[in-house]
FIPA-835009 format. One line per field, with one value per atom (N, C-alpha, C): residue in one letter; chain; atom name; x, y, z. Coordinates in steps of 0.001 Angstrom, whole numbers, plus 500000, padded with zeros to 6 digits. Layout:
<nodes>
residuo	[A,...]
cadena	[A,...]
atomo	[CA,...]
c1	[X,...]
c2	[Y,...]
c3	[Z,...]
</nodes>
This chain:
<nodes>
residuo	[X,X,X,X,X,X,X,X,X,X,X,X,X,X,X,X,X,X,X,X,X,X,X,X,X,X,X,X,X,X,X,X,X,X,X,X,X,X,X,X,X,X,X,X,X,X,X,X,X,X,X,X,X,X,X,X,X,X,X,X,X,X,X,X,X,X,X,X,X,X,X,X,X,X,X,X,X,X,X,X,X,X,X,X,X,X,X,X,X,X,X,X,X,X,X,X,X,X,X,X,X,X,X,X,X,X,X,X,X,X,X,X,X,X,X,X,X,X,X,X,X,X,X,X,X,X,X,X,X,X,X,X,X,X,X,X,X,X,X,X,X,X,X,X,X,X,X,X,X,X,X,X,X,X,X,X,X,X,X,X,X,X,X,X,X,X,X,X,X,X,X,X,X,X,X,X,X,X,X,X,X,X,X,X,X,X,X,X,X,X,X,X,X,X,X,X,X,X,X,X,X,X,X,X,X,X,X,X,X,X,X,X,X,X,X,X,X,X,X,X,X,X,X,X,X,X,X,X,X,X,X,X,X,X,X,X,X,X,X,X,X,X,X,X,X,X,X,X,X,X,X,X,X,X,X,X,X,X,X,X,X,X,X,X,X,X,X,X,X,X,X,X,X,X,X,X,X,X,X,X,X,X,X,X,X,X,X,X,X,X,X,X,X,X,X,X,X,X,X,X,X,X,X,X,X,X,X,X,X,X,X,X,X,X,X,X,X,X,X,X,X,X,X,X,X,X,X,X,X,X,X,X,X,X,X,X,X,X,X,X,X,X,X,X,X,X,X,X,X,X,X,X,X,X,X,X,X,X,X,X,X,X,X,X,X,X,X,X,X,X,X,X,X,X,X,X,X,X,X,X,X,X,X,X,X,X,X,X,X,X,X,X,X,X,X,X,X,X,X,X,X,X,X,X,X,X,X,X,X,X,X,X,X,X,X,X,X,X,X,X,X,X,X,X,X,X,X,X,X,X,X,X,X,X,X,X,X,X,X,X,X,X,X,X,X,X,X,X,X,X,X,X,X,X,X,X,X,X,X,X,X,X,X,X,X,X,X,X,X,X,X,X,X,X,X,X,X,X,X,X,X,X,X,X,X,X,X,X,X,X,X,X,X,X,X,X,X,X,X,X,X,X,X,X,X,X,X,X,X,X,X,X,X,X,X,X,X,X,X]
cadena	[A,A,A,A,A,A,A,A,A,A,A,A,A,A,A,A,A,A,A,A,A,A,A,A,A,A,A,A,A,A,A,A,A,A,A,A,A,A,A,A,A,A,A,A,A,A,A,A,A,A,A,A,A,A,A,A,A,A,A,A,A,A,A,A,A,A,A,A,A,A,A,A,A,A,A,A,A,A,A,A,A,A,A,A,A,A,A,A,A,A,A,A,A,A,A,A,A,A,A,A,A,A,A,A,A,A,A,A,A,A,A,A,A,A,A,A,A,A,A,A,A,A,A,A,A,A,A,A,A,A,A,A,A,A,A,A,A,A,A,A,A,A,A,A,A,A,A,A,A,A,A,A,A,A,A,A,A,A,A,A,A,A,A,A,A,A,A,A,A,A,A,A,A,A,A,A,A,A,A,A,A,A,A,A,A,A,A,A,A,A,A,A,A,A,A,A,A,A,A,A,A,A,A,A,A,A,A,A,A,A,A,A,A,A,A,A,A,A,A,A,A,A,A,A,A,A,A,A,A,A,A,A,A,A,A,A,A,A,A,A,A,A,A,A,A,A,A,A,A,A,A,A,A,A,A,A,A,A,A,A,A,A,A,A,A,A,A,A,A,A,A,A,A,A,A,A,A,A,A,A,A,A,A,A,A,A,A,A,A,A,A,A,A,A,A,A,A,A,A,A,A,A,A,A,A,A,A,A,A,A,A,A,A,A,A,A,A,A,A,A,A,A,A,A,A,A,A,A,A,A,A,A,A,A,A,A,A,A,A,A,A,A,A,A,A,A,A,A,A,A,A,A,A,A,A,A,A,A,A,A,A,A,A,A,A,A,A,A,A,A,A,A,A,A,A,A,A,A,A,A,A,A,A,A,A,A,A,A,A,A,A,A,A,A,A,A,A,A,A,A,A,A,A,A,A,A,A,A,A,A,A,A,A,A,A,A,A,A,A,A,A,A,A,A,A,A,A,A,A,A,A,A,A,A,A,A,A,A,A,A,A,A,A,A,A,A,A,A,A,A,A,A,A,A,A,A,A,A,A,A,A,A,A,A,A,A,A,A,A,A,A,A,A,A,A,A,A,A,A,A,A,A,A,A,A,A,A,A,A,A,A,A,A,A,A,A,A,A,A,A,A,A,A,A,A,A,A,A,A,A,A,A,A,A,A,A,A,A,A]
atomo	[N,CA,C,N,CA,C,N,CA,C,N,CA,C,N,CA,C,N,CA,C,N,CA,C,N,CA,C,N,CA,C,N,CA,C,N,CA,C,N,CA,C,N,CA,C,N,CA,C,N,CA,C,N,CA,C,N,CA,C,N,CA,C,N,CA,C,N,CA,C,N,CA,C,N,CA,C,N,CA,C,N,CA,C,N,CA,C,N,CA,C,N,CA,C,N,CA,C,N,CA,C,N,CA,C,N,CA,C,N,CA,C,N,CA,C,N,CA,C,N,CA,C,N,CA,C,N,CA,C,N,CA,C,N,CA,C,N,CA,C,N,CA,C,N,CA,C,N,CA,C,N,CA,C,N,CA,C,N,CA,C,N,CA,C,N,CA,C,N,CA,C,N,CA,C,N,CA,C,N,CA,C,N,CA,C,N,CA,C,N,CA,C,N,CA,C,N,CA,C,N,CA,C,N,CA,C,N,CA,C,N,CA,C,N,CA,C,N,CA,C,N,CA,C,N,CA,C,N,CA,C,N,CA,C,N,CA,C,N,CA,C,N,CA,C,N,CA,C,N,CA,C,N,CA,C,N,CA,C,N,CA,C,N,CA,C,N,CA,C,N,CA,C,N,CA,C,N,CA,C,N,CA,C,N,CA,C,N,CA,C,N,CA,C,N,CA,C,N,CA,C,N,CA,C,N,CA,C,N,CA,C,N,CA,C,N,CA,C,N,CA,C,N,CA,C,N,CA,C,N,CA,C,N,CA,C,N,CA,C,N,CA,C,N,CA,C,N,CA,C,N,CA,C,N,CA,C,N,CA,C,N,CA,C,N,CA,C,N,CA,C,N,CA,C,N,CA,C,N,CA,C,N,CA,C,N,CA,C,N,CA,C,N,CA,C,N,CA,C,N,CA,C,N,CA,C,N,CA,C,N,CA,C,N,CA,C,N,CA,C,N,CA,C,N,CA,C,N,CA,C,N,CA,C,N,CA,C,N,CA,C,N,CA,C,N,CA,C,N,CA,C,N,CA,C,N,CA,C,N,CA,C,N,CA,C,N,CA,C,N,CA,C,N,CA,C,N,CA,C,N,CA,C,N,CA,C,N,CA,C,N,CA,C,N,CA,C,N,CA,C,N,CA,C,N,CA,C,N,CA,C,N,CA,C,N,CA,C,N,CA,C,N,CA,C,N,CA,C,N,CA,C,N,CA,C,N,CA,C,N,CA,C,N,CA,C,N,CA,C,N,CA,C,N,CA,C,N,CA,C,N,CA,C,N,CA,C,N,CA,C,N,CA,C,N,CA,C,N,CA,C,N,CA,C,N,CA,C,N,CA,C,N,CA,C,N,CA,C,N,CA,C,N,CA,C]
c1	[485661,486474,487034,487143,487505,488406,489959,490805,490868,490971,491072,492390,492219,493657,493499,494605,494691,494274,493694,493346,494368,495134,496445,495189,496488,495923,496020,495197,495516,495547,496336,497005,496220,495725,495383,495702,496598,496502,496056,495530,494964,495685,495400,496012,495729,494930,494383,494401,494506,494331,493373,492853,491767,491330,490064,489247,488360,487476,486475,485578,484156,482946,482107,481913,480891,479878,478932,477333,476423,476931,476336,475298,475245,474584,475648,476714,477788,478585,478667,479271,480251,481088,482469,481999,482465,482671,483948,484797,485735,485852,486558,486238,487820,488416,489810,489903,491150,491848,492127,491042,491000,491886,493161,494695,495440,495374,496306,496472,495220,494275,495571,496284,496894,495727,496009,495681,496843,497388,498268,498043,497991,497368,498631,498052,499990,498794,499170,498159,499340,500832,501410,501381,500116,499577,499149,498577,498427,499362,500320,501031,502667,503474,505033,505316,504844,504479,503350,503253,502249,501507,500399,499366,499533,499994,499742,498486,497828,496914,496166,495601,495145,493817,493730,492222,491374,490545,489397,488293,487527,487014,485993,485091,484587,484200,484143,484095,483222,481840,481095,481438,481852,482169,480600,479808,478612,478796,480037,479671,481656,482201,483422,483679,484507,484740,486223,486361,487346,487669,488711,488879,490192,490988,491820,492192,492634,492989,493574,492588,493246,494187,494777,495532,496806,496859,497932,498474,497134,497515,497544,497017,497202,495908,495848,494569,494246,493031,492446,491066,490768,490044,489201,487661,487537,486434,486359,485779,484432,483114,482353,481932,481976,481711,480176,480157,478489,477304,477804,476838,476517,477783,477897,478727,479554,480985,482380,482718,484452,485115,485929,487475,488257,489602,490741,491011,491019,491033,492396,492557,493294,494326,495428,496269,496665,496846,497786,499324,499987,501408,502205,501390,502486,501489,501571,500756,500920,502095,502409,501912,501164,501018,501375,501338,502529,501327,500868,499936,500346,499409,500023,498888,498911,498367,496576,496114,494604,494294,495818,495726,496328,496315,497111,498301,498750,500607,500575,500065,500089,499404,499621,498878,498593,497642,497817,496158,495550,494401,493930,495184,494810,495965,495839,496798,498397,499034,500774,500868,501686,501726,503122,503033,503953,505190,505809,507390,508509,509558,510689,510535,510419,510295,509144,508191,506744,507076,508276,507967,509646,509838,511198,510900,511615,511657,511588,511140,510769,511234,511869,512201,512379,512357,512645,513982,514451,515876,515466,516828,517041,516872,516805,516116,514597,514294,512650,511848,512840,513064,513161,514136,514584,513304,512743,511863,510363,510094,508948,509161,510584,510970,510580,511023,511322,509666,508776,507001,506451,506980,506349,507290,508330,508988,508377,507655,507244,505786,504592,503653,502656,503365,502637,504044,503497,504461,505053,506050,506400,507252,507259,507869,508680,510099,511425,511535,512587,512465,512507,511352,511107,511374,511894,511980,513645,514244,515381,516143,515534,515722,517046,518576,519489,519875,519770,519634,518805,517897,516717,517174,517591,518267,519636,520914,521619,521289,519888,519343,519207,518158,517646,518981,520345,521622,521673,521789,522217,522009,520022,519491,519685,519545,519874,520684,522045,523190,523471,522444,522541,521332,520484,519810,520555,521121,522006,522976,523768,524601,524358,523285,522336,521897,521219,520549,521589,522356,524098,524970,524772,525412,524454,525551,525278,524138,523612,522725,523003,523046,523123,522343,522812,520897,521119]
c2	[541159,540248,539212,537619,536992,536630,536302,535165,533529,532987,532546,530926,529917,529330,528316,528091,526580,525049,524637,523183,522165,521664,521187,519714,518857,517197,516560,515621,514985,512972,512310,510896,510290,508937,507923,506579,505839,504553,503649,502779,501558,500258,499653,498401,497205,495918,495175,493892,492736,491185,490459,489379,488877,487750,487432,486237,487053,485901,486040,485174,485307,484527,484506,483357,483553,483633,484264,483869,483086,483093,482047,482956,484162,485294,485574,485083,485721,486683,486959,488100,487560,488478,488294,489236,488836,489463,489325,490533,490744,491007,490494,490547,490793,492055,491709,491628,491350,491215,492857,492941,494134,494772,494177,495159,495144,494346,494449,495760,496183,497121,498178,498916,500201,500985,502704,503529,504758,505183,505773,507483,508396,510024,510873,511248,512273,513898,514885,515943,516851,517402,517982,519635,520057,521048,521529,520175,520276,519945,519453,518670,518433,518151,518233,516498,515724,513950,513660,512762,511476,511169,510970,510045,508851,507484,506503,506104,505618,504973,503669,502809,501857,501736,500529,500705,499521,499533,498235,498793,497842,498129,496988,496458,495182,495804,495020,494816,494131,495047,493735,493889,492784,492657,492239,493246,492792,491602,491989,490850,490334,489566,489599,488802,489023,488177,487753,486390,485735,485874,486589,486057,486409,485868,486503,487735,488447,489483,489271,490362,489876,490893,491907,492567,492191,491477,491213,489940,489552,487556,487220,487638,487229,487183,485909,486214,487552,487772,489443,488479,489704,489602,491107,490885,492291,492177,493239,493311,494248,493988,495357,495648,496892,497265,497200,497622,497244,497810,499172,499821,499333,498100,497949,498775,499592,500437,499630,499703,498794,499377,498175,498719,498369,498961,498597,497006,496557,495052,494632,493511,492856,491812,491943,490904,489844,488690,487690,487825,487971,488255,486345,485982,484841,483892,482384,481369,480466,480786,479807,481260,480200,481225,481906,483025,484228,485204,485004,486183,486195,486815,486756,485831,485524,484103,484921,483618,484889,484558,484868,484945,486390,487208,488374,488632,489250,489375,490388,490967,492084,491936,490609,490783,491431,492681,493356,493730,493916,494101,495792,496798,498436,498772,500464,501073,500789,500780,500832,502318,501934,503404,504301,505323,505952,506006,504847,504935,505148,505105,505274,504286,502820,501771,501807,502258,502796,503317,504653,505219,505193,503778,504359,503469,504391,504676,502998,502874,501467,501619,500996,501023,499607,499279,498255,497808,496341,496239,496028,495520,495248,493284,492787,491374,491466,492487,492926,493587,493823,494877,493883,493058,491940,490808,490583,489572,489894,491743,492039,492128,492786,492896,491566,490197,489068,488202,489154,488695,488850,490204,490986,490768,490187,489683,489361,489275,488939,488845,489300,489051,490155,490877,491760,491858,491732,491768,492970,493477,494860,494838,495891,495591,496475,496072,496749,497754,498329,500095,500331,500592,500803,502362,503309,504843,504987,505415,505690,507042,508537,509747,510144,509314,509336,508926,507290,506977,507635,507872,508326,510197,510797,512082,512092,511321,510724,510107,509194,509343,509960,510861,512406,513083,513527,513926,513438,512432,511209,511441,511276,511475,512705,513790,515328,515481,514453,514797,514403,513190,512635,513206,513744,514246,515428,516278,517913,517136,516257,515760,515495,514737,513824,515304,516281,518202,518455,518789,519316,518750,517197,516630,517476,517004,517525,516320,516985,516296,515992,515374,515418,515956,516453,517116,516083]
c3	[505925,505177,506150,505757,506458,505949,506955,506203,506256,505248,504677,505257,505850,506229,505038,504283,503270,503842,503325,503923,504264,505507,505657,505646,504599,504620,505935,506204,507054,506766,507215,506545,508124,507759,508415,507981,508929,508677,509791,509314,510351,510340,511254,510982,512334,512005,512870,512272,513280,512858,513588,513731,513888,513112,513487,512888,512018,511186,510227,510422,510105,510252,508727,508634,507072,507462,507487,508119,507419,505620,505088,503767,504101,502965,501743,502071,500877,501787,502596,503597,504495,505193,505860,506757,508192,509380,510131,509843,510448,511634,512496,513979,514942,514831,515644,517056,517485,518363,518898,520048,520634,520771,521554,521945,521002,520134,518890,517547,517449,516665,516787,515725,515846,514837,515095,513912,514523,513262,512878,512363,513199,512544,512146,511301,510963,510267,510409,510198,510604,509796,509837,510426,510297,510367,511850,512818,513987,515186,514709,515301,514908,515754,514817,514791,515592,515058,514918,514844,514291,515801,515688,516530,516406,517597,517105,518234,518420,519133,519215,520057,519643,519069,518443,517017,517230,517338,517096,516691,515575,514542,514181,514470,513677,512315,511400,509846,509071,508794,507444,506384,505964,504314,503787,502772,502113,501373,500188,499626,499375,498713,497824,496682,495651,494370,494553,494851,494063,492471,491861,490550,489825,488879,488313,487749,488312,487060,485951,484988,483678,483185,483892,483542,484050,485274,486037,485994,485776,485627,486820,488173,489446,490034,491014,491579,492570,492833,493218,494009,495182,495841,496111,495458,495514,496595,497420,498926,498570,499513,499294,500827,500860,502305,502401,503897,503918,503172,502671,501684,500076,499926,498525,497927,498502,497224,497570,496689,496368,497317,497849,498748,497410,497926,496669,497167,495892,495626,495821,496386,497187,496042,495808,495210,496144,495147,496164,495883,497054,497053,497551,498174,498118,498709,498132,498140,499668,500295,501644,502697,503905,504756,505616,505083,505771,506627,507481,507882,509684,510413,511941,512472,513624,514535,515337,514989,515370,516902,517866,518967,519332,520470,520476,520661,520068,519797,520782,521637,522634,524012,524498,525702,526998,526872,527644,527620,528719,528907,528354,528801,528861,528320,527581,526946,528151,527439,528417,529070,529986,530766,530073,530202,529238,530290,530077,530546,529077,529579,528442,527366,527993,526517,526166,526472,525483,524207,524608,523685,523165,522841,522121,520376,519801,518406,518036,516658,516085,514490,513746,512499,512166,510624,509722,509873,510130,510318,508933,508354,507374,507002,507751,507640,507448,508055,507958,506658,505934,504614,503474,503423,502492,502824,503707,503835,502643,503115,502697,500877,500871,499139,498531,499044,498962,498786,499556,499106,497716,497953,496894,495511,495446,494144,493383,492303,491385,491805,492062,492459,491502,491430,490011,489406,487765,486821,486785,486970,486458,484870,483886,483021,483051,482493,481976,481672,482462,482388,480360,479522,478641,477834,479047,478987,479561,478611,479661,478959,479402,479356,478464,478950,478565,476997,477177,475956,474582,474678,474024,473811,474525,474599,473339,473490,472447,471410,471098,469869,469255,469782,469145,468571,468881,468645,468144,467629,466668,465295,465506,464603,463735,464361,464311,463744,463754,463166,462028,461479,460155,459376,460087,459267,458826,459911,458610,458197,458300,457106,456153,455947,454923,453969,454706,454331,453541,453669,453230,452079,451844,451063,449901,449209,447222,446619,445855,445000,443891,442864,441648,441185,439973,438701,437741]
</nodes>
């Protein structure tokens, strides 16, 4: 008999900037900025933090569609990787250009050496927080909290209560 260990998930994120090339087939070649490249490992199971490391990656895009969504009312950009299967399709969040500079924001030839400011902690100020809320404002429609547990809970009572009143009253013959 063998045992048996549960499958612990493991989370990857990537993240890189760079140039693009059309070659002229309908296709995109993504091309980053070598030192810039992060990827991000978190695998709770092996480890008590996160992996961060650096990432470079070139990128063929087979093919992509410009077009509106018609559910959202926003323009969409849908990507195909080189085999031809869908990436998740891309919204536009804001029309002025907000992206990073396709020079390197990290100039440094080799990984950093692990001194103290290597590795000290990094978080969202709060100018950094309000900026990103502030993209994404209105860029997909969301609609009005339409459910609200409470209200709808005191209906039901409501109702409940005029209906056995309404049960109870006298009838005429």
């Amino acid at each position: 008999m063998t045992a048996t260990t549960p499958s612990c998930p493991s989370y990857v994120m990537q993240w890189q900037h760079g140039t693009y090339s059309l070659p002229g087939n309908g296709s995109l070649i993504l091309t980053p900025i070598a030192v810039d490249g992060r990827q991000l490992t978190s695998s709770p199971c092996s480890y008590s933090s996160s992996v961060y490391i650096r990432y470079e990656q070139q990128e063929l895009i087979k093919s992509y569609q410009a077009l509106t969504d018609e559910f959202h009312n926003v323009p969409r950009l849908n990507l195909f990787r080189f085999d031809g299967s869908p990436q998740q399709p891309l919204y536009l969040v804001a029309t002025s250009p907000e992206m990073l500079p396709t020079q390197t924001l990290n100039p440094t030839t080799s990984a950093p050496a692990a001194t103290g400011k290597s590795k000290m902690k990094r978080d969202f100020t709060e100018d950094a927080t309000q900026r990103v809320e502030s993209l994404l404002k209105g860029a997909i429609p969301m609609p009005s909290d339409p459910f609200n547990a409470d209200r709808w809970w005191w209906v039901g009572v409501g109702l409940t209560a005029l209906g056995t009143a309404m049960y109870m009253m006298p009838t005429s013959v």
